[in-house]
N, CA and C of each residue as an Amber inpcrd file, in Angstrom:
protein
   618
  97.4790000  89.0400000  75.9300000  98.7630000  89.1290000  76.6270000
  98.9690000  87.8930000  77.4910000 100.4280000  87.0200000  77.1960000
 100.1600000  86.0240000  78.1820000 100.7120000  86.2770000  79.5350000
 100.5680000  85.8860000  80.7230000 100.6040000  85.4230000  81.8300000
 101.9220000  84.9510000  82.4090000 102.6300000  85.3460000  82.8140000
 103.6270000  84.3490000  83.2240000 103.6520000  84.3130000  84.8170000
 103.9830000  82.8260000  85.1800000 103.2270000  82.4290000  86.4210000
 104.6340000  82.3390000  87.5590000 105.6470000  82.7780000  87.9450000
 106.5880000  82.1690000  88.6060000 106.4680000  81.1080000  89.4850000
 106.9090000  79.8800000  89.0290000 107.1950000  79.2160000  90.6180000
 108.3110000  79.5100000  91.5390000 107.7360000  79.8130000  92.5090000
 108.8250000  79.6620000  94.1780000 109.1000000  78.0650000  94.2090000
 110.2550000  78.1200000  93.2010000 111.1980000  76.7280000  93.7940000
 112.1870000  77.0140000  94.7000000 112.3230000  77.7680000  94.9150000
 113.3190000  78.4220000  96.0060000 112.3800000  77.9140000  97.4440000
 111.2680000  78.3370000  97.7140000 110.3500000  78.6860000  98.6690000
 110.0600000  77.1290000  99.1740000 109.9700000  76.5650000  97.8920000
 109.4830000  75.0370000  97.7050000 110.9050000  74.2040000  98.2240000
 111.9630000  74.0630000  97.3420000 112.9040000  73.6760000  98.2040000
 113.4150000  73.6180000  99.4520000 113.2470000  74.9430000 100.4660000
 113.8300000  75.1100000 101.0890000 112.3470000  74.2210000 102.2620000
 111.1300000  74.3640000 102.3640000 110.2580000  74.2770000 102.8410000
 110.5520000  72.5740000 102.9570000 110.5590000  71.8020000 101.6300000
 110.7990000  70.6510000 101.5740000 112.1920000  69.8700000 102.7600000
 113.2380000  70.5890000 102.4130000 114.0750000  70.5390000 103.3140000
 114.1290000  70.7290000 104.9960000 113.3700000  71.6500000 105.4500000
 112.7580000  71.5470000 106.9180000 111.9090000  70.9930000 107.2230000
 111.3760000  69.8690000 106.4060000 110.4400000  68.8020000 106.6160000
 111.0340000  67.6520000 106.3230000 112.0830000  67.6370000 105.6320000
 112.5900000  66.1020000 105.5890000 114.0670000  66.4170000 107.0970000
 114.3160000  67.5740000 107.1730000 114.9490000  67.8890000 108.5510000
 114.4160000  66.8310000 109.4060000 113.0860000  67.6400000 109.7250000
 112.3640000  66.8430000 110.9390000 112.4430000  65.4710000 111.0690000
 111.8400000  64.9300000 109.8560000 111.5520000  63.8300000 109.1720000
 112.6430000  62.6210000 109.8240000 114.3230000  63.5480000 109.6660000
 115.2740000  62.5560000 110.1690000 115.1160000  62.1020000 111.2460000
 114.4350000  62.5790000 112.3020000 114.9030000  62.5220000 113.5810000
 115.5690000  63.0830000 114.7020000 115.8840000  62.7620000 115.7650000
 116.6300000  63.5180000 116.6800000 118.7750000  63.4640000 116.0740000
 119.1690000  62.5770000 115.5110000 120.6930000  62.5810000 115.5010000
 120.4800000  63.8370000 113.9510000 119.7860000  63.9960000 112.9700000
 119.4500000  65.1340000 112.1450000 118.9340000  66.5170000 112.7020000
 118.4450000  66.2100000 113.6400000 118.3270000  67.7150000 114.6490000
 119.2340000  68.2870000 115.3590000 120.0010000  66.9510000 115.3940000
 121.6290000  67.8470000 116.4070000 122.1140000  67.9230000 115.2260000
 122.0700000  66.9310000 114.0070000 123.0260000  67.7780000 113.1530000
 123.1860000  68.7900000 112.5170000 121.6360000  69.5040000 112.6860000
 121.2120000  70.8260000 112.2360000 121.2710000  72.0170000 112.8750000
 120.7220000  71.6260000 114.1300000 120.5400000  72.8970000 115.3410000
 121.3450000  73.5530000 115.4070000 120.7590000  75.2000000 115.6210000
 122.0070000  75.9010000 115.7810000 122.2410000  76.0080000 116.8640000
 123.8010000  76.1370000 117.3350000 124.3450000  75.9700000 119.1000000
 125.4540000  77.3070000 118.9710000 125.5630000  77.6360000 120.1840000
 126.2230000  78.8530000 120.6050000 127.6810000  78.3810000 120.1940000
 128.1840000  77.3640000 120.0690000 129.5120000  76.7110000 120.2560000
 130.0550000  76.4870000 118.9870000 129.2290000  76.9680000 117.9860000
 129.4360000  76.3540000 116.6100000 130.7530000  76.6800000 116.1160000
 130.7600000  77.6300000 116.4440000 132.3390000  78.0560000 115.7980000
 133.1720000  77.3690000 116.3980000 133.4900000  76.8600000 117.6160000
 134.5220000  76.4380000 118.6310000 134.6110000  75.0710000 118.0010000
 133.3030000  74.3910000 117.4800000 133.0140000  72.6110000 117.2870000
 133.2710000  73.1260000 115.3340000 133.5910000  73.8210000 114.8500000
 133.4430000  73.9610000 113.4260000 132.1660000  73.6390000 112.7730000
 131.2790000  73.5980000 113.6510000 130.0530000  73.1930000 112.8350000
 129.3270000  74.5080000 112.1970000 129.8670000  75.5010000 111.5110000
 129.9240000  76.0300000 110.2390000 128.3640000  76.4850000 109.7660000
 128.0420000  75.0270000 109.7190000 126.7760000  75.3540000 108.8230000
 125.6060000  75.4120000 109.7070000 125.4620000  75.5920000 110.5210000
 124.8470000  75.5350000 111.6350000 123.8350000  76.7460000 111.3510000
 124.7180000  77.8660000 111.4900000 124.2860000  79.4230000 111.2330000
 123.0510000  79.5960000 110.1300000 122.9650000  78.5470000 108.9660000
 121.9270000  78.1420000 107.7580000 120.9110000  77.6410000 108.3410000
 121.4340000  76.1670000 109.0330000 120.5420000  75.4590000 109.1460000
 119.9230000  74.8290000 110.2410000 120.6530000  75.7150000 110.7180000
 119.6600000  76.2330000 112.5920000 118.2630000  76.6420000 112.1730000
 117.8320000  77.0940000 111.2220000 116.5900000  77.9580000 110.9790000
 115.5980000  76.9780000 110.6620000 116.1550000  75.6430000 110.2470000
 115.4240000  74.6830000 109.3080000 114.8400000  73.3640000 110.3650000
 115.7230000  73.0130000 111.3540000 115.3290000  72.7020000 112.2500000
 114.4220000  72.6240000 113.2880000 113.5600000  71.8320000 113.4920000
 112.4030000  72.0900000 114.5390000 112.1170000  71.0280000 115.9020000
 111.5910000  71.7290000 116.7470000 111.7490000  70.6820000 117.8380000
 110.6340000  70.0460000 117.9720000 109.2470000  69.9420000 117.3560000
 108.4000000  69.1310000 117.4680000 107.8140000  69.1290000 116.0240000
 106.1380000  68.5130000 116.0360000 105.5560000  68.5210000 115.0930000
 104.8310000  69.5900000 114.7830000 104.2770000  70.2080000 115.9850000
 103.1820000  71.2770000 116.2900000 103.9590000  73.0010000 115.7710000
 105.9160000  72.9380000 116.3730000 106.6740000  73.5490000 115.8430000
 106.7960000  73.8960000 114.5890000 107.2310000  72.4720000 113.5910000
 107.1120000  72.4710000 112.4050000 106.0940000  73.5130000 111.7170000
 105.2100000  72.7450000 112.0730000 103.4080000  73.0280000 111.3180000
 103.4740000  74.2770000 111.3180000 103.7980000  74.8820000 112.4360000
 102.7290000  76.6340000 112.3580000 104.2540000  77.2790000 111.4670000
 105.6400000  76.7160000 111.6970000 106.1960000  77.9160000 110.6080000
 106.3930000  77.3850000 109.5800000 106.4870000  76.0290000 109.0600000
 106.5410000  75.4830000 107.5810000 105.3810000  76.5090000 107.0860000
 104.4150000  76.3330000 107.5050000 102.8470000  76.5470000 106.9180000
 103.0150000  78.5720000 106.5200000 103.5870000  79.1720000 107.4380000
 103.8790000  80.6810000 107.2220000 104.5900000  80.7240000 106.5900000
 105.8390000  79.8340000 106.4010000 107.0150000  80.1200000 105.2910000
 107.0310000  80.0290000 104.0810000 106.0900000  78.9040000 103.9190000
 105.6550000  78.7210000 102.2930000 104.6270000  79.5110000 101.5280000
 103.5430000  79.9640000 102.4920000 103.1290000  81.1000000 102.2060000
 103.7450000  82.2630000 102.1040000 103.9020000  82.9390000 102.8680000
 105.0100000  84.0520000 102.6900000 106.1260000  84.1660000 102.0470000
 106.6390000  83.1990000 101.8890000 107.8350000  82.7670000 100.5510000
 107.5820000  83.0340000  99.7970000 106.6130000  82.1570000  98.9840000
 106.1670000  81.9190000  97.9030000 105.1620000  83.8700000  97.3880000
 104.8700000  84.5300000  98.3160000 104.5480000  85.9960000  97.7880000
 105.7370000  86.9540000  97.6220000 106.4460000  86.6180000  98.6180000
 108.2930000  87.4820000  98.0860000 108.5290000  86.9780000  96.8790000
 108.9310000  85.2400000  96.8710000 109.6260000  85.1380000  95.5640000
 108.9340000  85.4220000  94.3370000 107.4790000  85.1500000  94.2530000
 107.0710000  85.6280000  93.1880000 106.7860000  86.6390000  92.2060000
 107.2800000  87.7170000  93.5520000 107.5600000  89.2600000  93.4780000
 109.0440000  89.4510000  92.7970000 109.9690000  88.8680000  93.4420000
 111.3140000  88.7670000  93.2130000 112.2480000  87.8300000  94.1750000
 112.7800000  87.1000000  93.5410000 113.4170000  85.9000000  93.5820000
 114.7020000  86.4600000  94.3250000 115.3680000  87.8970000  93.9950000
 116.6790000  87.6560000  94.5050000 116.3540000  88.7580000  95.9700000
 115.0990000  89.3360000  96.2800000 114.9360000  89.9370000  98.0320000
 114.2830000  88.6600000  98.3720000 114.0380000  87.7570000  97.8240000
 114.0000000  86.6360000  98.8530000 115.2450000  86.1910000  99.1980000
 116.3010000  86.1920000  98.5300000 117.5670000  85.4160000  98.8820000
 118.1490000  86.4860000  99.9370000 118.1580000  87.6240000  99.7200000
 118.7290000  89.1420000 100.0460000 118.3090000  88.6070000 101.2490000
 116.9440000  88.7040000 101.5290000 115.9250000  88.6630000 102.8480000
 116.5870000  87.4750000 103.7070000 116.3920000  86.2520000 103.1410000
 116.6330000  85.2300000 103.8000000 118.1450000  85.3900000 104.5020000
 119.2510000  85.8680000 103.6600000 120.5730000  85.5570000 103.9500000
 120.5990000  86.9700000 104.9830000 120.1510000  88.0380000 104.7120000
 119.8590000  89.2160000 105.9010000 119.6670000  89.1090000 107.4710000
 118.5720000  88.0590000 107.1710000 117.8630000  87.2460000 108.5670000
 118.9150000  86.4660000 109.3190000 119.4270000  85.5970000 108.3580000
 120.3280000  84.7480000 108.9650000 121.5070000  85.2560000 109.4320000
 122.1260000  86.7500000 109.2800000 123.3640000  87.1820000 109.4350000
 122.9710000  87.8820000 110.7870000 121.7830000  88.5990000 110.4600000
 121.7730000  89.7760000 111.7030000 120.9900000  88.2560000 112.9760000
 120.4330000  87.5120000 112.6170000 119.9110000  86.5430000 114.1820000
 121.3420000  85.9140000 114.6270000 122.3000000  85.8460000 113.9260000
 123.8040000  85.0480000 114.6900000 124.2700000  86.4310000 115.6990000
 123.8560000  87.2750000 114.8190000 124.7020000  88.4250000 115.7540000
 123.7380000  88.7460000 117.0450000 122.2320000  88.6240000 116.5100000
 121.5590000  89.1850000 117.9450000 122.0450000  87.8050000 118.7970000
 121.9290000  86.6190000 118.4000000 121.6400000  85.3450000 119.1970000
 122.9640000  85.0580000 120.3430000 123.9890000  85.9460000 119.2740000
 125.1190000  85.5650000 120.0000000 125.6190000  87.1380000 120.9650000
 124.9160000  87.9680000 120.9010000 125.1540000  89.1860000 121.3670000
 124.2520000  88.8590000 122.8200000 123.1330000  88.3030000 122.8810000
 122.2350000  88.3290000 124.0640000 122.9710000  86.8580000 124.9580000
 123.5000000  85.8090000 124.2250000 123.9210000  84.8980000 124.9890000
 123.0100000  84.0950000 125.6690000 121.2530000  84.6000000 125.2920000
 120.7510000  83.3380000 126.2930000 120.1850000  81.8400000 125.8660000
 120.6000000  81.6200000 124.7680000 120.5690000  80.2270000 124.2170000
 121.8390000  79.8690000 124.0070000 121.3850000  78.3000000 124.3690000
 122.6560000  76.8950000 123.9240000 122.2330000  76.8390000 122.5740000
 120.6070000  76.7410000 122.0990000 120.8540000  76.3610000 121.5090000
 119.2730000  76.9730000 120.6590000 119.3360000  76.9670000 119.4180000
 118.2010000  77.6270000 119.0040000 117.8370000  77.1350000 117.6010000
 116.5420000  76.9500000 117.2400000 115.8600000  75.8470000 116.0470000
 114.4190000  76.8620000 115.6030000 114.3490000  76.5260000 114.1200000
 112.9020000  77.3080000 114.1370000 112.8710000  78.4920000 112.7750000
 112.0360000  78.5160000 111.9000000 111.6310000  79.2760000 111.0090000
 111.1170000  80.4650000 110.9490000 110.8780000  80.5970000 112.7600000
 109.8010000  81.9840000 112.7970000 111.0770000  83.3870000 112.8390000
 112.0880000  82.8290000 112.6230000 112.8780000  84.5090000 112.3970000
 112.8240000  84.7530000 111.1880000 112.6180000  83.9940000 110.1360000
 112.4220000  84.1940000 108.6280000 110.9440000  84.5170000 108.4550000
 110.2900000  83.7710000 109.2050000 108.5620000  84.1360000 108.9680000
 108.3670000  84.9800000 109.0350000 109.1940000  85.7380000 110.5140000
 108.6710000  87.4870000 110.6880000 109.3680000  88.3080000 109.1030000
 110.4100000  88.0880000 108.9700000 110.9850000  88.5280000 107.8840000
 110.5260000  89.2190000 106.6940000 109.5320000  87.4140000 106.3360000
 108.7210000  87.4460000 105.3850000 107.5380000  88.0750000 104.8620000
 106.5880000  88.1540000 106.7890000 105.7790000  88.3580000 106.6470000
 105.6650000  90.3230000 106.6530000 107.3410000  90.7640000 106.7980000
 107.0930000  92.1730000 107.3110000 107.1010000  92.5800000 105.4330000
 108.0150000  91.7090000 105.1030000 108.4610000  91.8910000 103.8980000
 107.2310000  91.8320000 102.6510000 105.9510000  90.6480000 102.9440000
 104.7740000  90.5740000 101.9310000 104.0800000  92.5110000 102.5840000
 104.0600000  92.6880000 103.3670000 103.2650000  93.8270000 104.2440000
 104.4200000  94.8570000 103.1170000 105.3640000  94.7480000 102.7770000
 106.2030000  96.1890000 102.3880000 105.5290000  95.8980000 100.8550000
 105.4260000  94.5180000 100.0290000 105.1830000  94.9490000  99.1230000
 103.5820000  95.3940000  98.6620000 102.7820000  95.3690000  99.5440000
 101.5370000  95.7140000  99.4120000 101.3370000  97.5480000  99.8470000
 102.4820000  98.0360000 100.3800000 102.5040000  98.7940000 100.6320000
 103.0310000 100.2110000  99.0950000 104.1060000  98.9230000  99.0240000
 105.1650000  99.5320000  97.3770000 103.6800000  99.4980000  96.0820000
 102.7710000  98.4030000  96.2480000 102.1680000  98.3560000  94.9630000
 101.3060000  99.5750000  95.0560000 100.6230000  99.8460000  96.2970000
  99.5900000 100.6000000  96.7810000  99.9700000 101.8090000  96.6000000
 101.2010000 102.5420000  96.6810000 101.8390000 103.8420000  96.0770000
 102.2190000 103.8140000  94.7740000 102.6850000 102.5530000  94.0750000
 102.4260000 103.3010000  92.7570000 101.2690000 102.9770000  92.0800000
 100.1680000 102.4050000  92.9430000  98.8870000 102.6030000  91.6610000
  97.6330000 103.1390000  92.5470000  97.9820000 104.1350000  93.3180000
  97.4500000 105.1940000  93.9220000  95.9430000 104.2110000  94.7120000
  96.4850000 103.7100000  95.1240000  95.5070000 102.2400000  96.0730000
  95.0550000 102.4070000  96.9050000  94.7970000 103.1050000  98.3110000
  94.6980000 103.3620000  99.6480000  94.2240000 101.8880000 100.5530000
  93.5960000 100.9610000  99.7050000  92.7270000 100.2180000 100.6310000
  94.3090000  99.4030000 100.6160000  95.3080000  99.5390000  99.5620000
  96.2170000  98.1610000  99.7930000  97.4820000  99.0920000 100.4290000
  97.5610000 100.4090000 100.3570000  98.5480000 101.0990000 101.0430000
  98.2700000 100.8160000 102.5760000  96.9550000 100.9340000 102.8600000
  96.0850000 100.3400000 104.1650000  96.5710000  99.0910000 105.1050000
  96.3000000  98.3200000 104.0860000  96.4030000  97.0270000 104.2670000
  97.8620000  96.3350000 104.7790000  98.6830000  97.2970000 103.8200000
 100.2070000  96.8910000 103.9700000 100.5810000  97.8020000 105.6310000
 100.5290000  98.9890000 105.1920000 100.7200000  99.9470000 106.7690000
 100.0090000  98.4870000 108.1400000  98.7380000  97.8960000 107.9040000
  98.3460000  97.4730000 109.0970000  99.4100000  96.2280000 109.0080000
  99.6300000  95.5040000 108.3650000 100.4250000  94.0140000 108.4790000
 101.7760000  94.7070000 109.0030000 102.3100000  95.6040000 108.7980000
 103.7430000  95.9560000 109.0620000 103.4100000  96.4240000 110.9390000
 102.8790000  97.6170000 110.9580000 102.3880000  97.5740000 112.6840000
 102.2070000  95.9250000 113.2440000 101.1360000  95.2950000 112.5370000
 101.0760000  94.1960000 113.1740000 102.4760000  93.2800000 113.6660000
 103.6180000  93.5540000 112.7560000 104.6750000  92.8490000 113.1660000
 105.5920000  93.6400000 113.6910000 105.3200000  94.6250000 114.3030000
 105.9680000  95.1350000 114.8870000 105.9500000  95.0830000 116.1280000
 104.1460000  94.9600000 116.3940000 103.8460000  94.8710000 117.7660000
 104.3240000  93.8430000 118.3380000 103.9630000  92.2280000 117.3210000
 104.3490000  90.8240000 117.3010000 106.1380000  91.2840000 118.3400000
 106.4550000  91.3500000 117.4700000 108.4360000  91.4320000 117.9450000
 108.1630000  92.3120000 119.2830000 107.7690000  93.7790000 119.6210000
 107.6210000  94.3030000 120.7090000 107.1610000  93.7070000 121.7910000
 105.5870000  93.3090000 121.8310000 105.5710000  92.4100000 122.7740000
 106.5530000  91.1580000 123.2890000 107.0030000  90.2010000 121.9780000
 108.0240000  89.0600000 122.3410000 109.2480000  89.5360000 123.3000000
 109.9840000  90.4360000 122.4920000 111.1590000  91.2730000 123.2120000
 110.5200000  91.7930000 124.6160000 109.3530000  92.3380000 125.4210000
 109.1960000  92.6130000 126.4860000 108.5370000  91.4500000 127.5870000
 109.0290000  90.2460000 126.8480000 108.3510000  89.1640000 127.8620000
 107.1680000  88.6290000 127.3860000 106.1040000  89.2790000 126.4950000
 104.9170000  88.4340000 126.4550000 105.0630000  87.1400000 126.0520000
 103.9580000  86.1660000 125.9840000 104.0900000  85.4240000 124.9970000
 103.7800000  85.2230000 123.8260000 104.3860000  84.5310000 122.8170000
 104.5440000  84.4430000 121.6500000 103.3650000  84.8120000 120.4690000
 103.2480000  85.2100000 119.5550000 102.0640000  85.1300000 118.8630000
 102.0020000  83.6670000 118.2490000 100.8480000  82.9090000 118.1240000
 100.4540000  81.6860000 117.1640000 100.9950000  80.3380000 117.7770000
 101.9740000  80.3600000 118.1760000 102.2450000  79.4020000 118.6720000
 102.7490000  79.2380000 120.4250000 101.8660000  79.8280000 121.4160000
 102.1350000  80.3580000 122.4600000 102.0850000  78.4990000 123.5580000
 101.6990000  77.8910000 122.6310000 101.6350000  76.4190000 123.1810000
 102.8860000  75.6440000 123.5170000 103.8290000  76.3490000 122.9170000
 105.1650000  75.8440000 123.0530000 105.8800000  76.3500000 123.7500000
 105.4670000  77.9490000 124.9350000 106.3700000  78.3620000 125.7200000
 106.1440000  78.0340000 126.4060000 105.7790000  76.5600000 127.2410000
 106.1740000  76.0580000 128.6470000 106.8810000  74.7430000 128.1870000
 108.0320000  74.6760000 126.8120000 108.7910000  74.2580000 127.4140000
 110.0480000  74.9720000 126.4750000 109.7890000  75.4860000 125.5110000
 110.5170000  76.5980000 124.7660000 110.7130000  77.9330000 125.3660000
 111.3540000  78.8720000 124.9580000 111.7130000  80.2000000 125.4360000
 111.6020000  80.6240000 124.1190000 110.9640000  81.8790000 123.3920000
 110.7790000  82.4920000 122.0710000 111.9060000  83.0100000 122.2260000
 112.3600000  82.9010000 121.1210000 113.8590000  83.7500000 120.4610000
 113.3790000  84.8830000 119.9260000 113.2020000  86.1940000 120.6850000
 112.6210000  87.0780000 120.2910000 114.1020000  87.7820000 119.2300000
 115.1460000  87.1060000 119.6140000 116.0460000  88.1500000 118.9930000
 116.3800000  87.7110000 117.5250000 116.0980000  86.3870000 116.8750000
 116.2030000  85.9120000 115.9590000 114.8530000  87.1070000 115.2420000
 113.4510000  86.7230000 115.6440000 112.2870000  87.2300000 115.5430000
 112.7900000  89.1190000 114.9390000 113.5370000  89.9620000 116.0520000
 113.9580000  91.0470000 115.7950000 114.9180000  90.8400000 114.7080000
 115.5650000  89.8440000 114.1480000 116.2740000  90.3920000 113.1690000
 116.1090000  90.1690000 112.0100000 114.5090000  89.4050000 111.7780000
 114.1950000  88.9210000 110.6600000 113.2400000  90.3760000 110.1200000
 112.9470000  91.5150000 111.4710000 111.9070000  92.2810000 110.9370000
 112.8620000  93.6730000 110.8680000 114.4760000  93.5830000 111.3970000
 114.9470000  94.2360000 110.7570000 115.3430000  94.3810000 109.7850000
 115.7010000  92.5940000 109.0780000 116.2910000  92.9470000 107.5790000
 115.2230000  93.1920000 107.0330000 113.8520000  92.7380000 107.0200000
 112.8370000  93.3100000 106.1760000 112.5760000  94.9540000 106.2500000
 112.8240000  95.4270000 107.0520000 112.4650000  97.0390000 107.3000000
 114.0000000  97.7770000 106.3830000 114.6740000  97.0830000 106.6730000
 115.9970000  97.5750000 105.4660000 115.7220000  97.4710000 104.2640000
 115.3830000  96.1290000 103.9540000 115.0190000  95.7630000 102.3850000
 113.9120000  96.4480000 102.2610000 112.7480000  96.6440000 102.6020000
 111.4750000  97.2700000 102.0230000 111.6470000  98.3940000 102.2780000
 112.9870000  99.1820000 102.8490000 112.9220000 100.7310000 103.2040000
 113.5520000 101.4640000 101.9980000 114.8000000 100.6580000 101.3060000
 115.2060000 100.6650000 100.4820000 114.2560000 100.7140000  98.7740000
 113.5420000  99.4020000  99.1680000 112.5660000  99.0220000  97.9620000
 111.6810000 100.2270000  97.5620000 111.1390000 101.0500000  99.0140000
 110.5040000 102.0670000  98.7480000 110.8570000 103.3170000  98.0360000
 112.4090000 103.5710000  98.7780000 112.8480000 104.3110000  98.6030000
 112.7790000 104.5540000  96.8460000 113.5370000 103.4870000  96.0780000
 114.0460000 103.1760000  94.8070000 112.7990000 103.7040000  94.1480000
 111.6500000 103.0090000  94.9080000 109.8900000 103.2450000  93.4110000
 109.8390000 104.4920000  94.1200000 109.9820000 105.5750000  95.0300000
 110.0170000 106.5810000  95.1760000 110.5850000 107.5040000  94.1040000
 112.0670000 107.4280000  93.7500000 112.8880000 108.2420000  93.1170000
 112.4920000 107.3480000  91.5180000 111.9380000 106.2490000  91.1720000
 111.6870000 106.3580000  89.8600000 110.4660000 107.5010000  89.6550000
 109.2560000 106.8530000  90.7050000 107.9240000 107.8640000  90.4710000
 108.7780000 109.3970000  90.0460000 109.6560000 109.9360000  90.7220000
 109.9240000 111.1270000  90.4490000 110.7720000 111.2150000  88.9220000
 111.3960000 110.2890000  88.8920000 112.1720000 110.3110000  87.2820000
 111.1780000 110.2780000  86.4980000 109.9050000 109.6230000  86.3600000
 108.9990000 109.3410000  85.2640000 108.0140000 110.7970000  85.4230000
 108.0180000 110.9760000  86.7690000 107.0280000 112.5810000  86.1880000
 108.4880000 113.9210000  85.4730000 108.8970000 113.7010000  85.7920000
 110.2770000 114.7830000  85.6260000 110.0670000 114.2060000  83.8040000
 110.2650000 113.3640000  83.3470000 110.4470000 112.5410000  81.8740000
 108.7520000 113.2790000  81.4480000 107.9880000 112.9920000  82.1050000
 106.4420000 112.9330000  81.6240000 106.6730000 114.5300000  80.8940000
């Protein structure tokens, strides 16, 4: 039986692109960053590619490095809840970002990372119920708590997970963070749901 291997060119593209972001410089960082004002200045695309944007090197590193990992296990799973996921993230962080009001201005991958990473945790969870798994039903249950706590603590003030080196001169966008682990808890609640009601069509058929 052969093998078929997907590449995450999706995962790959987009990864490539927040590194040649950086890459530009500071007049490519304002032209990216997302700002509270965007709508007022028409800068439109902001809402995309606010996410892609980073304010240092050390920034970059820790979420390029989670995104392409974690990307690259969604898309290879399925190509279009990565897009679902990604464009999810990006809709519900304009609304938290602009609902809380406390950024000018906001840059950074880790609202998709959480996203991602709640999202690899749902499908280890989905494989682990239908092939009666416990150690990976396990496994998935602990990564999903784990990002839950991640966002709980952020939202109550702590500091940041992984990259806590950058909050004396950053402020964590916990609300971007919350809305990357809500669209994942939608999408993988859903996902479950669906291999739920097949499991039951195929014993009902059996």
């Amino acid at each position: 039986m052969k093998i078929q291997t997907r590449i995450p060119w999706i995962t790959l593209l987009l990864g490539a692109f927040a590194a040649l972001a950086f890459a530009g410089g500071t007049a490519t960082f304002e032209a990216l960053a997302w700002r509270a004002d965007w709508l007022q200045s028409g800068e439109y695309w902001k809402v995309v590619t606010g996410h892609f944007a980073h304010a240092s090197a050390s920034h970059l590193a820790w979420d390029l490095r989670a995104f392409l990992i974690l990307g690259a296990c969604v898309e290879r799973r399925c190509r279009g809840r990565l897009l679902a996921l990604l464009g999810g993230t990006m809709l519900l962080s304009e609304i938290a970002l602009s609902w809380s009001g406390r950024f000018a201005l906001y840059c950074g991958l880790s609202g998709l990372d959480v996203a991602l990473f709640a999202a690899a945790a749902f499908q280890l969870l989905q494989k682990g119920k239908m092939e009666g798994d416990r150690v990976l039903k396990g496994l998935g249950a602990g990564a999903l708590v784990l990002a839950i706590c991640k966002v709980g603590l952020e939202v109550f003030g702590r500091s940041p997970f992984f990259v806590s080196g950058l909050q004396a001169s950053f402020s964590v966008a916990w609300e971007a963070h919350l809305a990357g682990l809500a669209a994942a808890l939608l999408a993988g609640g859903y996902s479950l749901s669906r291999s739920g009601s097949l499991t039951i069509s195929n014993e009902r058929l059996g």
